[in-house]
N, C-alpha and C positions, 0 to 999 in steps of 0.2 A: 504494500500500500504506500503509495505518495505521501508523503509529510505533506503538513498547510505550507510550512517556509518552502517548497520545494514547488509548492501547486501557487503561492502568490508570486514565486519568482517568475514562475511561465508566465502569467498573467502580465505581470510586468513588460517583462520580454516583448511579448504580442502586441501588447499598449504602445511599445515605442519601436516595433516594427514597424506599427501600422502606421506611425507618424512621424518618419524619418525626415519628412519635409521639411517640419515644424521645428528641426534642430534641438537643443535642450526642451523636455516636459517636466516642468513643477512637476514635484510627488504629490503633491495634491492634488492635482491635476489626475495623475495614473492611478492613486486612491478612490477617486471619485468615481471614475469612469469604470474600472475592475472591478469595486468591492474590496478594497484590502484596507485593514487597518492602518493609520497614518503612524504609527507607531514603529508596528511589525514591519513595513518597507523601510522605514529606517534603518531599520535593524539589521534586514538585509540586504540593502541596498551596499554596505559596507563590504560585504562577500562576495557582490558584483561587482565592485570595483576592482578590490584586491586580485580578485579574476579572469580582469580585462575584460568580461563579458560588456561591462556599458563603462563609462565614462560620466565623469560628475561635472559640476560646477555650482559653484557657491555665488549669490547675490540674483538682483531682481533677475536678470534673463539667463537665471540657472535652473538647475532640476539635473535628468538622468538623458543621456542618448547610447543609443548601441554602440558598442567598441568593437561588435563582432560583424560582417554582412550577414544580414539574414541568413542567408543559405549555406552560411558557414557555421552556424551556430545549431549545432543537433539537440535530440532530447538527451542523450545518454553524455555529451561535456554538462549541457544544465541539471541532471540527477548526479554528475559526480559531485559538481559544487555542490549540491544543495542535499542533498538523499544517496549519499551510497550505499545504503542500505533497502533500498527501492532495488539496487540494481545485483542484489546477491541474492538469489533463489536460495541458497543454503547459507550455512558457514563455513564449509570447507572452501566455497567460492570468492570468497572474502577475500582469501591469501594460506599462504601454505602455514602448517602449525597450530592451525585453532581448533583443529579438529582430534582428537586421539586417534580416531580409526581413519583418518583422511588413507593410508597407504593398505588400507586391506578393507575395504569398505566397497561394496560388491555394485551398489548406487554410484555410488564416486565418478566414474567417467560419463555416466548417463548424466549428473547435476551439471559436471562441465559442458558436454555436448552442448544442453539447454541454457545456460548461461551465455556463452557463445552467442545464438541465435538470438538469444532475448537483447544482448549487446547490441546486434548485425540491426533488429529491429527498431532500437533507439538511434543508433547511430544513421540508420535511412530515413529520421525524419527530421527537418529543420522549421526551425520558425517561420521561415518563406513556406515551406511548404503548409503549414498550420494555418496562415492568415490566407495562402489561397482557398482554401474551403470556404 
């Protein structure tokens, strides 16, 4: 399942894909129109910078813009920032070591096969591709 921080970042995202014209969008501005708390964008909006996903600026004709092109920006970089735990069907998928039976565990190659694909399927879709629907 999708964290909220994970599902208002997309939200985000989509908000200033759709309005790359407008240059900088006030967070209240992306609050208003999405549904996100003004608080909670804050909060992550911090994660998106550190991330290069959008770019900031401070004062009257600031707010967030994309740091990434649409179409470069997939589901599966926005769930690493934001949810990687969205993106691990198990825990052995996580990373090597967290599992005891990771090396004799008869599932184990079937979680990564699936893992893989669930990846392939984040990674085929982009914000462009989102906002063209």
């Amino acid at each position: 399942m999708i964290t909220r921080e994970a599902d208002y970042a997309l939200r985000a995202l989509i908000y200033l894909a759709k309005n790359t014209e407008k240059g900088y969008c006030p967070t209240s501005e992306i609050c208003d129109a999405m549904d996100i708390p003004y608080r909670f964008l804050r909060k992550i909006s911090r994660s998106m910078v550190d991330s290069g996903i959008v770019k900031a600026q401070r004062g009257k004709q600031g707010g967030l813009i994309l740091g990434v092109a649409p179409e470069k920006l997939t589901l599966l970089e926005i769930l690493r920032v934001f949810d990687q735990r969205a993106l691990a069907i198990n825990l052995c998928c996580r990373g090597r070591g967290l599992c005891s039976r990771q090396d004799n565990c008869e599932a184990h190659d079937y979680f990564h096969g699936i893992q893989k694909k669930l990846e392939q399927e984040f990674a085929a879709v982009s914000i462009a591709d989102l906002i063209r629907k």
